[in-house]
Structures are given as structure tokens and as C-alpha cells.
C-alpha positions in Angstrom: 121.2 92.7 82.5 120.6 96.0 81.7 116.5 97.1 81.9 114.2 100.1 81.2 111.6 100.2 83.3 108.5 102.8 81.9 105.5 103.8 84.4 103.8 106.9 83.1 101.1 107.3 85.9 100.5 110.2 87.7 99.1 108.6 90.4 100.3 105.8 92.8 98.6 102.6 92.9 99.6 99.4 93.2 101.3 98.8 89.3 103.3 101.4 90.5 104.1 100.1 93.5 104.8 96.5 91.7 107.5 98.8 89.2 109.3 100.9 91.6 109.6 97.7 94.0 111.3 95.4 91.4 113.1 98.1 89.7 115.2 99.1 92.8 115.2 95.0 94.0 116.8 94.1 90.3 119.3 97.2 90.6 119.9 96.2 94.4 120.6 92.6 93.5 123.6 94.1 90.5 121.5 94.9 87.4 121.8 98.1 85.4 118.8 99.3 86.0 116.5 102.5 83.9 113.3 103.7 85.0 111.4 106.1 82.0 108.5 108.3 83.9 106.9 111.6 83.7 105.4 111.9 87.5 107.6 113.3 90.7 104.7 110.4 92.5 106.6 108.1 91.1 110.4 109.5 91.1 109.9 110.1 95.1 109.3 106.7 95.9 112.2 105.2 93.9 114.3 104.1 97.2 117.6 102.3 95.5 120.1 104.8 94.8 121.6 102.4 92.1 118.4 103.0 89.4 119.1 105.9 86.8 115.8 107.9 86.1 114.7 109.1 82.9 112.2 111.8 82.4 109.9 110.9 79.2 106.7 113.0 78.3 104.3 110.2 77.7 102.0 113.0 76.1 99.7 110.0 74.6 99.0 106.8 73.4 100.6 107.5 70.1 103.3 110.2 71.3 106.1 108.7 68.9 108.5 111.7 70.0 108.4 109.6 73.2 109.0 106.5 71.3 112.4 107.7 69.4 113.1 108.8 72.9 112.8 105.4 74.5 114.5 103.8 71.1 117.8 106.1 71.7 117.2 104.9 75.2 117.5 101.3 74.5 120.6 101.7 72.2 122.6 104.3 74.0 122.6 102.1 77.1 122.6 98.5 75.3 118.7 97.5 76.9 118.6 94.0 77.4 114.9 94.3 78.2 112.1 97.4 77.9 109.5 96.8 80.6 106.3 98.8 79.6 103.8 98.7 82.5 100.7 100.8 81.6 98.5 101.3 78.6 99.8 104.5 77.6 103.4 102.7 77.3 103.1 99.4 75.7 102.8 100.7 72.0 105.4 103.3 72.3 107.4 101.0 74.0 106.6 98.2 71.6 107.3 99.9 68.3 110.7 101.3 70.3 111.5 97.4 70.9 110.9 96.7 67.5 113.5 98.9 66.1 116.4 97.8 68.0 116.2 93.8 67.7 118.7 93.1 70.4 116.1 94.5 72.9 113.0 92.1 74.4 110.0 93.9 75.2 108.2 92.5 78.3 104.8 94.2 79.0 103.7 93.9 82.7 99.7 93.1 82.7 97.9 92.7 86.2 94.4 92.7 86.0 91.8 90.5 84.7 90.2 91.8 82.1 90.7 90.9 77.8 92.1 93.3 75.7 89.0 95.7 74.8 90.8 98.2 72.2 92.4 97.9 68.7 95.6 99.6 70.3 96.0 97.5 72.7 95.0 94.2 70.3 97.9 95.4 68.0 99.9 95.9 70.8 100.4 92.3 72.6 99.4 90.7 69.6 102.1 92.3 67.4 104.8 94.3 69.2 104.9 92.5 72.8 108.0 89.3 73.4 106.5 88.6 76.9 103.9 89.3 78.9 104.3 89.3 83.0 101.1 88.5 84.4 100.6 88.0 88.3 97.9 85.4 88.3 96.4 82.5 85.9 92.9 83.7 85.4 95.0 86.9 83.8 96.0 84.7 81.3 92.9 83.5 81.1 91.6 86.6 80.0 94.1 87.4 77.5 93.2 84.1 75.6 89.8 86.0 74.8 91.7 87.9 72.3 92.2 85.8 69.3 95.2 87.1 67.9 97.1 86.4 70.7 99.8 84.2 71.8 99.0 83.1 75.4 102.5 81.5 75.5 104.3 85.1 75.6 102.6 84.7 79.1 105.4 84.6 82.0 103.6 83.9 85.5 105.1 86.3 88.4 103.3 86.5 91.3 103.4 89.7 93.5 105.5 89.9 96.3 105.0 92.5 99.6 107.4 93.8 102.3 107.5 91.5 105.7 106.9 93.5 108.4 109.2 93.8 111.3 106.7 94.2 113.8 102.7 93.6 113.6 102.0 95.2 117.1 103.8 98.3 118.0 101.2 100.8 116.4 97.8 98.9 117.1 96.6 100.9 120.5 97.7 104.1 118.6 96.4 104.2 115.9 92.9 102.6 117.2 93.0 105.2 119.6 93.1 107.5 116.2 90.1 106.0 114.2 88.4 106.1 118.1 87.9 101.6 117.8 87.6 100.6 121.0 89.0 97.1 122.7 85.7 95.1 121.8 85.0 96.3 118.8 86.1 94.5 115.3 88.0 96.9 113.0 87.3 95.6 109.5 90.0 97.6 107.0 89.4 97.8 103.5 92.5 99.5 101.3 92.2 100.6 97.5 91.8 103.4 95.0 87.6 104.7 95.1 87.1 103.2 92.0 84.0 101.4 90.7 86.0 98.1 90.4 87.0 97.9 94.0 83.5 98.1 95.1 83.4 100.1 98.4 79.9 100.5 98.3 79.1 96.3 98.9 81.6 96.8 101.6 79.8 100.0 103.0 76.5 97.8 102.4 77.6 94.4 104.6 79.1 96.5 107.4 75.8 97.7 107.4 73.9 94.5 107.4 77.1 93.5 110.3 75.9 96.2 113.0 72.2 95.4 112.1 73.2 91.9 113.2 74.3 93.7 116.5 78.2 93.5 116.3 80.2 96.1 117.3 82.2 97.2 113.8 83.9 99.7 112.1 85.1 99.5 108.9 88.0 101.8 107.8 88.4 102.1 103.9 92.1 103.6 103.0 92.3 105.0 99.9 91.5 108.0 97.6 89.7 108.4 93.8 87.1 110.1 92.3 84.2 108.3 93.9 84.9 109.5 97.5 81.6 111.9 97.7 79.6 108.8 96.4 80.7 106.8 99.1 80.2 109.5 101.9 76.5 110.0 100.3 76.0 106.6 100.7 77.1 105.8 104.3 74.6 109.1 105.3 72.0 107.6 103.7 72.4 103.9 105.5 73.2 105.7 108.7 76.8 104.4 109.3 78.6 107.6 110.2 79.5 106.1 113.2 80.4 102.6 111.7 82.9 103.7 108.5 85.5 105.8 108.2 87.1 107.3 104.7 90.2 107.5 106.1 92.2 109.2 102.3 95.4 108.1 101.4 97.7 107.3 104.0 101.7 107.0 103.9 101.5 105.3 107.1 99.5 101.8 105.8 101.2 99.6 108.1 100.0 101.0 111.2 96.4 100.4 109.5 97.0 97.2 108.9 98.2 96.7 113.1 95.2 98.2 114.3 92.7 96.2 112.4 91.4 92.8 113.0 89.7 91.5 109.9 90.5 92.5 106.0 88.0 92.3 103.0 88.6 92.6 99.4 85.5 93.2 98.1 86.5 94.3 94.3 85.4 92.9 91.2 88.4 92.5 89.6 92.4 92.4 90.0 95.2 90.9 89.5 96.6 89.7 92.6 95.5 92.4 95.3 98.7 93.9 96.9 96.7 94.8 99.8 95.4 91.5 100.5 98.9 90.6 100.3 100.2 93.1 102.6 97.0 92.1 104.7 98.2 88.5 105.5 101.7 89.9 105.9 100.5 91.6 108.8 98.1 88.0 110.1 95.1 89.1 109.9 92.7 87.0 108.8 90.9 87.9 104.9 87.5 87.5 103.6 88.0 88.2 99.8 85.9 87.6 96.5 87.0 84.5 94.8 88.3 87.5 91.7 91.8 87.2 89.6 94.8 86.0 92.1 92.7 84.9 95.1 92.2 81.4 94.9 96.1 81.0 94.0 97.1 82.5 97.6 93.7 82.1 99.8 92.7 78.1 100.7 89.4 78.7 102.1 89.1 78.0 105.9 92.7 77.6 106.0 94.5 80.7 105.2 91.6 83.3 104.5 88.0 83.1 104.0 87.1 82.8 99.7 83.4 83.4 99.1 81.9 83.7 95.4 82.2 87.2 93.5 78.3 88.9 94.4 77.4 86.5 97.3 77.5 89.5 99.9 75.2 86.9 102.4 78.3 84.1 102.1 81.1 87.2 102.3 79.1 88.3 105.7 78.4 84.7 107.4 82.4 84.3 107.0 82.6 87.5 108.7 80.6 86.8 111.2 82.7 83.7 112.1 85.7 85.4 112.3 84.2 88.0 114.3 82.6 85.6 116.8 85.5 83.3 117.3 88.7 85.8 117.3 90.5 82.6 118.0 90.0 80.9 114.6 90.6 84.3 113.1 94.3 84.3 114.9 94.8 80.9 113.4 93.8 82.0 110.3 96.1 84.8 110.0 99.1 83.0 111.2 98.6 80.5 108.5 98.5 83.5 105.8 101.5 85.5 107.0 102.9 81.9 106.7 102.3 81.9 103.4 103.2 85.4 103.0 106.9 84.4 104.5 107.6 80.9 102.2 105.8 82.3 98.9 105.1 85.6 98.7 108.0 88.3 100.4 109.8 90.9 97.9 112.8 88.8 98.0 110.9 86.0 96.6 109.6 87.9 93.7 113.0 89.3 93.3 114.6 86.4 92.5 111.3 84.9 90.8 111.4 87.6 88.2 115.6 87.6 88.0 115.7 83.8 87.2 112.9 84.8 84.6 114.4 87.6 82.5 118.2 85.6 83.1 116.3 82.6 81.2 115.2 84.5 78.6 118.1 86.5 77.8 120.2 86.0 74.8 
């Protein structure tokens, strides 16, 4: 098959991630594969030598230079399939797909939310062939929007790197965030955005060492709300308790050093991190949000609790915390899961066997 990927971010998140990941994995695995961005965030990370990069503007929403740009795209190189993966993409890449009949478009959607804007109504109503979505409660939301055909929906559940080695980095780099041997290192990774809610996590940590346990929660990630959250750990006295620790390149030995992981946001799609999180056995206490419930079994493989219930998220915590024995038996049963269900192969060959069924 021959495929255009698009990703016009400037910044790398986990859509990105998701993009870059199955781009190289379809090229690895024979495909012809096109990526279309405008960001050298995203052409660094691109680590299969076989994908072909193409260097669009993106200016806007309606930049329809860009969009007879994609269109010679997908008829100069015969595009089986145009993979739009952000808002500013999917009518450009829509009305592109449109043109040239022999192309399918396939927009990529990963968060829970309905489609809140005439644009992007028009768009997946009108202009989209398939929609990827990475949990059910994403399609879900998308039936809120009258116009639109749920059954464009394609289910494709993310899919994380298995690491080769959970303990190597764990004394080093709790050395580094200064965690010492009794105390639980809760991690928390995600862009400082209002939907990942820091501050509840910033907030339970707090009620945690009230409660007399010896904590520290480590939140990996950067965004506009970073001076918010400093503010707010002064003002509940935690200094000693949390640490903003930025982006980081080197996740994995985060995920070593800590013992417990929360997903405290209000909405995703399915959370990469919590992914990555059970890839690495540790044990995860996560809002019952979008792509949860379809990996976590509460008690078994992770710890669910109700989106708001911050007393329920901290009594789990405070099992796992208390009993590191159940929490190692949790997190074996999640990388588990991780292994049979969830590994970048799997998704790989999940999405190959979907596009292969589709095509014409």
C-alpha cells in the first residue's frame, strides 16, 4: 500500500508519537510509506529510514495551497490512503481525498470529546472514509454529532514499545529525583494542560503525606500551565513532596524508578503513558476516562476509580502503598496485558490487516 501520513504539530505529544510510530512500523513491515509535516519535532523522531518526508506549510485550517499540495501528493505517488491526524489537517486533507477518488481518506481521532465546530462537523461528516479511533467511548462521542456516520469508525487500539529491561536505571535515577528506599515514588507523565489535571494529582499527594506516607510524586511533562502548578504546590506546602521534572527524552528510566502511576486527566483516548506505565509493571490508579476500562480490570490489572472521586483514587493508593506486594502483582498482570494485547507490533499488524481490508 502506498500511504500519506500528515501531522502538522509543532509540538510532540502523544498523536505524534501514535503517527511517527505506525508510519515507520507500516514502512518497516514493506509499505510505501509518506509522511506530510511542517515541524523538525516531528521530522527528528522519524526512526525508519524507509518513510519519505514531505515538507507541507499547514499555514491554517483553510490553507488550500497546502491542499493542492497534498492532492499532487496523492496522485504523483498513487496514495492508496491519506492519513490526516490533527484538526488543522483533516479538511485540507479531506477535500485533497476528494479530488482524487482512487485515494481513501482515514482521519485518526483519539480523544473523547464530540465534534464542537462547523469545520470539523463538515469534515467527518462529509469529506472523511474512515475514522481510526483508539477506544469505544471515542465513538461514543462522535455519535453526539448527528450528521455523522458512526460506522466510518475503525477501532485501533494504541500500542507501546516493550521494554528490554525494567530495572537497570531505578537506583539512578531515584538517586536523581533524591526518592529514598522507603519512600513511594508516584509518577504522573503528560502535557500541563487543564485536561490532564495535575493539580488533583498535586492535591491527593497532598492529602497522601497528611496521612503520614512517605511520597513524592514526579509529574513529567511540559505546557503552558507549569507556573500554575508550581504556585500551587507553594501554596499546599509540597516542595518537598512533587517534583516538575519538564520534558524528558529519557521516560523510561522514569518509569524504572517509580513505584505507583496515576492518570488523573479528564479526558483521552487511550493514555499512551498509562500504557507505557504497565509496560514497565507498575501498578496504575487511573480515572475510569476514554480507553481505561478497555485495558484496566479493577483489582486485577490496575486500580479504576470514578472520574472526580479523588477520596476513592487515594484509598486505592493507599492500598498499593501499604501492601507493595499486591502492587507487584498488580503490575505483573498489566505488563501481561501489555505483552498479549497491547506491544507496537500488535498495533502494527492490527492497523495493516485494517487498511489491507479496506483497500480496493
Amino acid at each position: 500500500m502506498n500511504i500519506l501520513f500528515l501531522n502538522s504539530s509543532k509540538e510532540w505529544g502523544g498523536n505524534e508519537k501514535w503517527t511517527v510510530n505506525v508510519a515507520c512500523g507500516l514502512a518497516e513491515r514493506g509499505h510505501t510509506i509518506y509522511f506530510g509535516l511542517r515541524s523538525s519535532v516531528i521530522r527528528d523522531r522519524i526512526w525508519s529510514k524507509k518513510v519519505s518526508v514531505i515538507t507541507f506549510p499547514f499555514a491554517n485550517n483553510l490553507d488550500f495551497f497546502t491542499s493542492i499540495r497534498i492532492l499532487s501528493v496523492l496522485y504523483r505517488h498513487a496514495i492508496d490512503y491519506v492519513v490526516p491526524t490533527k484538526q488543522r489537517e483533516y479538511v485540507l486533507a479531506g477535500l485533497a481525498g476528494k479530488f482524487r477518488k482512487k485515494t481513501k481518506t482515514v482521519f485518526r481521532f483519539g480523544i473523547e470529546r464530540p465534534l464542537h465546530n462547523f469545520r470539523n462537523r463538515f469534515a467527518f461528516c462529509s469529506l472523511a472514509d474512515l475514522v481510526i479511533v483508539n477506544s469505544l467511548r471515542v465513538v461514543n462521542a462522535l455519535k453526539q454529532t448527528s450528521c455523522f456516520d458512526s460506522n466510518k469508525c475503525r477501532l485501533l487500539h494504541n500500542g507501546v514499545e516493550l521494554p528490554s529491561d525494567t530495572n537497570q536505571l531505578r537506583d539512578e535515577y531515584r538517586s536523581m529525583l533524591d526518592v529514598g528506599p522507603e519512600t513511594t515514588m508516584i509518577l504522573v507523565v503528560g502535557r500541563l494542560a487543564r485536561q490532564k489535571r495535575i493539580d488533583l494529582a498535586i492535591e491527593m499527594g497532598k492529602v497522601l503525606v497528611e496521612k503520614g506516607c512517605s511520597v513524592k510524586l514526579v509529574v513529567v511533562g511540559s505546557g503552558g500551565a507549569m507556573d500554575t502548578y508550581r504556585n500551587l504546590i507553594q501554596a499546599l506546602d509540597m516542595d518537598k513532596h512533587v517534583v516538575l521534572a519538564g520534558h524528558r527524552d529519557d521516560i523510561q528510566g522514569f518509569y524504572q524508578a517509580a513505584d505507583i502511576f496515576w492518570l488523573t486527566s479528564r479526558s483521552e483516548g487511550m493514555s499512551n503513558a498509562m500504557l507505557e506505565a504497565m509496560a514497565h509493571a507498575l501498578p496504575v490508579v487511573a480515572f475510569d476516562i476514554a480507553g481505561v476500562s478497555e485495558v484496566l480490570k479493577n483489582g486485577h490489572n490496575g486500580m479504576v476509580v470514578p472520574f472526580g472521586k479523588t477520596k476513592e483514587f487515594v484509598q486505592s493508593s493507599l492500598k498499593l502503598i501499604e501492601n507493595r506486594g499486591l502492587g507487584k502483582d498488580i503490575g505483573a498482570r498489566a505488563c501481561e496485558a501489555i505483552q498479549s494485547d497491547f506491544s507496537l507490533e500488535r498495533m502494527y499488524e492490527n492497523l495493516e490487516s485494517l487498511l489491507m481490508s479496506e483497500h480496493v
